[in-house]
KOLLO-885469 format. One record per atom (N, C-alpha, C, CB): x, y, z. Coordinates in steps of 0.02 Angstrom, whole numbers, plus 50000, padded with zeros to 5 digits. Each point is the difference from the previous one (the first is absolute). Glycine has a CB too. Layout:
N
XYZ...
***
This chain:
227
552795136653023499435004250020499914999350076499434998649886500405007250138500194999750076499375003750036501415000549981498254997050072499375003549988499984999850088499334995749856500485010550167499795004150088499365003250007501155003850015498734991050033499195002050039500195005350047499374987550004500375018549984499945005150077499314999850026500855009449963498754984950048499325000850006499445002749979500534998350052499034999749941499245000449976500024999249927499595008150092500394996249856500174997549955500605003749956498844995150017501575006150031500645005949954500544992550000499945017950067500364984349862500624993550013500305003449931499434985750068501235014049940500455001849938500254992249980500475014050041499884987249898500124993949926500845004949999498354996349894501895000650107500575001949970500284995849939500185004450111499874996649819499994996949938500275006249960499004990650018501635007449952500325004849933500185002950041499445001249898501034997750133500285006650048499445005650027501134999149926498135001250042499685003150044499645000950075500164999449901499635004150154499524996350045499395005749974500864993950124498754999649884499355001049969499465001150074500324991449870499225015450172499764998850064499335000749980500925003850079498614991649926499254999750007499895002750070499794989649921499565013950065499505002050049500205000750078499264994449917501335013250069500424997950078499295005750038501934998449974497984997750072499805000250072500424999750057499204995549954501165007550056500594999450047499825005250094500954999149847499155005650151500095003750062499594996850017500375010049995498744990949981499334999350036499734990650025499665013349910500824984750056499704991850005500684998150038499134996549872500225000050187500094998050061500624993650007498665004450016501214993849959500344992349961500965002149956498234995149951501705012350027500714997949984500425003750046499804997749878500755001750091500795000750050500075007649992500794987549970499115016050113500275008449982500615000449973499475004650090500974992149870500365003149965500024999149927500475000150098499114997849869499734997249952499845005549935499574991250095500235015949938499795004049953500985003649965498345003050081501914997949966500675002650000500464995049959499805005850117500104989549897500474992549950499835001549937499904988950076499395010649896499984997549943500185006149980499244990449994500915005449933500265005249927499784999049943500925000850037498504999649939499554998449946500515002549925498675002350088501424995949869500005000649927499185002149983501104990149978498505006350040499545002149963499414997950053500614999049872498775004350125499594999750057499234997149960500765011250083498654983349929499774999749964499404999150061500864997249887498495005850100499695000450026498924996749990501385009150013498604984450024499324997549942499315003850004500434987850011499425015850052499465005350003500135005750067499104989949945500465013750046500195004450053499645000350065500355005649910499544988750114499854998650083500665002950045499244987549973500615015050091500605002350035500394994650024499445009750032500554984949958500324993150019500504998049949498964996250057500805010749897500494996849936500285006449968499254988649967500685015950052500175005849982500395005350057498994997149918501075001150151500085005350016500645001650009499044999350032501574997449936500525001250020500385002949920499884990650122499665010249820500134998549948500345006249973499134991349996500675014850040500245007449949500645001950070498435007149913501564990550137500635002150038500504995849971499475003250110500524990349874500594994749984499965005949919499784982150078499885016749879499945002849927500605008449988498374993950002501625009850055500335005450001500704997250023498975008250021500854988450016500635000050050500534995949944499314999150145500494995549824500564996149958499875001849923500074989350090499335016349912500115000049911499774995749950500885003750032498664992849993499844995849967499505001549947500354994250090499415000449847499465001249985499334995750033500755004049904498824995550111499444997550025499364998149936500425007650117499564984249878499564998549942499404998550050500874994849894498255009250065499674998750060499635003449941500544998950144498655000949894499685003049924499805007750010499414987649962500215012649991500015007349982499875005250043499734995849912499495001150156499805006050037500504998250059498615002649962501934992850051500394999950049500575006049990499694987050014500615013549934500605003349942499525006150024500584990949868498865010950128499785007550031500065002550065499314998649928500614997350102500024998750075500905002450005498854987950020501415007249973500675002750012500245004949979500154991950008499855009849947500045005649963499825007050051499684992049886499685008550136499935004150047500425002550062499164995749953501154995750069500545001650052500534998449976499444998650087500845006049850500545000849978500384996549955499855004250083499824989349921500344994649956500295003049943499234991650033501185007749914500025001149937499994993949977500495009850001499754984050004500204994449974499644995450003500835002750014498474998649994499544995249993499534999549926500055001750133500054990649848499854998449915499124998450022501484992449931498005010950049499514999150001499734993049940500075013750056499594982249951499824994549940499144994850034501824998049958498165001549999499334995750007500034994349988499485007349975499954989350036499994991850010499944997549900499104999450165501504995449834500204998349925500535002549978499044999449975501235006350060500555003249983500674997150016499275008750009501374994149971500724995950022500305005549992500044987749965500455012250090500605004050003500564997949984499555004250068500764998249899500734999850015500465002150013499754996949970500884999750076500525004650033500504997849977499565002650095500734998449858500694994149992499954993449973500355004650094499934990749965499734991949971499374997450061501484995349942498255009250082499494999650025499165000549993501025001750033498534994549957499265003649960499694997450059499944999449851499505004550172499674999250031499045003049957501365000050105498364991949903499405004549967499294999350055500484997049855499185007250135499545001350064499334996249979500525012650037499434981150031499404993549968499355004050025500704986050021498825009449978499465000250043499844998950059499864998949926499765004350118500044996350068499175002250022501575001150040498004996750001499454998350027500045004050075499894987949924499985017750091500165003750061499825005249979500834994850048499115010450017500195007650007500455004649984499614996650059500185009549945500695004149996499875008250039500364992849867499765008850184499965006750037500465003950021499274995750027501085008849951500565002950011500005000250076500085006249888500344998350147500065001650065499585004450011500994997350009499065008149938499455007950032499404999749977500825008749996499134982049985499125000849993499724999249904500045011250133500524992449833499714999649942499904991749963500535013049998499574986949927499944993949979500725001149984498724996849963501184992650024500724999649999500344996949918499854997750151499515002649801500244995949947499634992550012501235007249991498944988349955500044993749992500464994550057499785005649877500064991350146500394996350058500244993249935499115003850154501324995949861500574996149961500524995550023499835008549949500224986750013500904997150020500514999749939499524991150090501035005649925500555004649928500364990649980500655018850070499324980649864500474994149984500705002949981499004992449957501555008150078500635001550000500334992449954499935009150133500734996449819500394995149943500615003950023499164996449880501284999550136500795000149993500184995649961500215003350099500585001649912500324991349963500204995950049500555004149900499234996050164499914994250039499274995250007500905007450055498864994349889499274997050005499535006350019500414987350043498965009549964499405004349989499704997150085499735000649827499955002950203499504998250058499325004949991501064996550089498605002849955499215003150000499925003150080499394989749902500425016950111499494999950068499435000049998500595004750043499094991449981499285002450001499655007350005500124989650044500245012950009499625006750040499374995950032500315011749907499324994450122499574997950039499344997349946500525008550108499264983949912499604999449949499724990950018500765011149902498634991050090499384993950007500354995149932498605008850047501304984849955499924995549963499855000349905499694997150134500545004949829499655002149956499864996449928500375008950067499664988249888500384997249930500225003149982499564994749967500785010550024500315005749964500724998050005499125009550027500784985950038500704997550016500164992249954499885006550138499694992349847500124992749946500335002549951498984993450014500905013349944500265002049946500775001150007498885004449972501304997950106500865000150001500494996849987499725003750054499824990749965500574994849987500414999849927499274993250082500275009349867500495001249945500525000349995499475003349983500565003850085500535005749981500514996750035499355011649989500534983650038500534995250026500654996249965498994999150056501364995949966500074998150085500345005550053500184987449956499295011350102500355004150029500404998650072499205006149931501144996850076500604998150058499614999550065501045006849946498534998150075499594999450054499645004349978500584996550088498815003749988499555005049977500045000950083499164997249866500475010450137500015002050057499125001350016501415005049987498174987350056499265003050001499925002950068499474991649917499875012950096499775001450051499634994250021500075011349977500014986050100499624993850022499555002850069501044990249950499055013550065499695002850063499294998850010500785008349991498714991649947499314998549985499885007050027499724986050009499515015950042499485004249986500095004449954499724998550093500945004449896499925006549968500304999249919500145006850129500044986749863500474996249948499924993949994500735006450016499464989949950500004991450007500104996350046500285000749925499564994350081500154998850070500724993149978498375003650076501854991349972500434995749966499774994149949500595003050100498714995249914499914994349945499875003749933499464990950085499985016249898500205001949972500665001749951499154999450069501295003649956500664999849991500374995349972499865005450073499954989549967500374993949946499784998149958500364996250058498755003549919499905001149933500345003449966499214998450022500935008550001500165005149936500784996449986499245014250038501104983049996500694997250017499964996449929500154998250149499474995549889500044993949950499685003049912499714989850129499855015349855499985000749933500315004249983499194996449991501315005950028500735004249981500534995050003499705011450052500374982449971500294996349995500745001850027499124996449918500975007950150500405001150030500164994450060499715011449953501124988550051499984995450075500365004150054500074987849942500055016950054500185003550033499575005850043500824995749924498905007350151499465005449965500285004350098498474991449875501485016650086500115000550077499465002650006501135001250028498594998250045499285003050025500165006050049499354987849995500115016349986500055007149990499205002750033500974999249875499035006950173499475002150022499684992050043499885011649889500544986050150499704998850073500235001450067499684992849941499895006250107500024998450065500395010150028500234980849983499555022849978500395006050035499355002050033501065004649914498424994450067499415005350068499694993449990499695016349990499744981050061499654995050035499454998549941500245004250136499684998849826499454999349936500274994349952499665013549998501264985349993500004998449962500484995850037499515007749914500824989450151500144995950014499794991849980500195010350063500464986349888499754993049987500524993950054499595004849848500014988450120500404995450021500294996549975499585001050052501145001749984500734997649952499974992049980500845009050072499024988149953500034992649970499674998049966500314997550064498945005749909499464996549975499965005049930499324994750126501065011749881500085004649945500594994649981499575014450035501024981449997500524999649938499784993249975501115007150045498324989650006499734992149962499695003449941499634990950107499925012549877499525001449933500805001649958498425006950050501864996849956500375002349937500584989650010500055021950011499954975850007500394994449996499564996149959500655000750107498764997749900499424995749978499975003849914499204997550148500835007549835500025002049935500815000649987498755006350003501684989950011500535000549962500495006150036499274995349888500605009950127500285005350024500444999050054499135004949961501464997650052500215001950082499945008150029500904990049979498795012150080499725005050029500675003150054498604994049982501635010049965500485005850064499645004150040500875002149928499234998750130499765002750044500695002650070498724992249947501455012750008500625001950020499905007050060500534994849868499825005150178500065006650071500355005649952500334992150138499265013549883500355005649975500735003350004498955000350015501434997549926500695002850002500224991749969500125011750122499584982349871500374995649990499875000249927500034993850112500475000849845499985000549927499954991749995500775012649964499024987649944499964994449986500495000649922498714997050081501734998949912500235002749928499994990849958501035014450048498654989549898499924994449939500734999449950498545003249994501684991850012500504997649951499584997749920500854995050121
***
């Protein structure tokens, strides 16, 4: 399992011969590599709400490689409008499947505002199952118990949280949600790209160390791959 941060919180999984791209933010965020939108090659595009930080690169990549796009229902309208065909609309409790891939859509504690203003659905994160193991993203999302119940659906290989805080968890947070998922692996997701949510790197990777965890905090374009 092979896993790439392009900053803020977009990062593809490559598992089952698929690549799997969360919440690409690419051209508009400041933080990743101008050549970044052109590289990737999604199998499948999965999207946790529709903030423009997390959406706006989603129906140009979606046409351009054909993909399908798992994301929920009033997002799947949204795209749809700008042409999408291949976007699987689903709601929170639901699971997809692609193959040997399931992705099912959790709960998450946040917003949701499309780009042109409308609503955006349920704000969500997705517990992904391969047959390389299973991981979790949060999406954008406050502290919640909803996350105690995941651990069920576990063990999982990593999880990918948002640590940035004001607008999301912040890192001690985070490593709660870490330590009762009982992950040791975790990459952090949605910081330090605009001044709101800039953290500090050493004291974000002490809390996730102090609960058991180790805290990736990887430059955009670098990878981390789990054996």
């Amino acid at each position: 399992m092979n896993i790439t941060f392009f900053g803020h919180a977009c990062f593809q999984v490559q598992t089952a011969d698929k690549t799997l791209l969360f919440d690409p933010f690419l051209r508009p965020n400041p933080t990743a590599r101008p050549t970044d939108f052109d590289s990737v090659k999604p199998d499948v595009i999965l999207l946790s709400h529709g903030h423009a930080d997390h959406v706006a690169d989603a129906a140009d990549l979606a046409k351009k490689h054909a993909c399908p796009v798992i994301c929920n229902y009033e997002i799947s309208n949204w795209l749809a409008k700008q042409g999408v065909t291949t976007a699987i609309g689903m709601n929170l409790g639901g699971t997809v499947k692609l193959g040997d891939i399931s992705a099912k859509h959790v709960p998450a504690a946040h917003s949701s505002e499309l780009p042109d203003g409308t609503y955006g659905g349920n704000p969500g994160g997705f517990v992904v199952r391969s047959p390389e193991g299973a991981f979790y993203y949060s999406g954008d999302t406050a502290l919640i118990s909803d996350i105690k119940l995941l651990a069920d659906s576990g063990p999982f290989r990593f999880a990918a949280l948002s640590i940035g805080d004001h607008f999301t968890m912040g890192p001690e947070d985070a490593a709660i949600a870490a330590q009762w998922l009982n992950v040791k692996d975790v990459l952090g997701v949605h910081y330090d790209t605009f001044p709101p949510i800039q953290i500090n790197h050493p004291a974000a990777i002490t809390a996730f160390a102090n609960r058991g965890a180790t805290l990736h905090l990887l430059q955009p374009g670098q990878s981390l791959h789990l054996s």
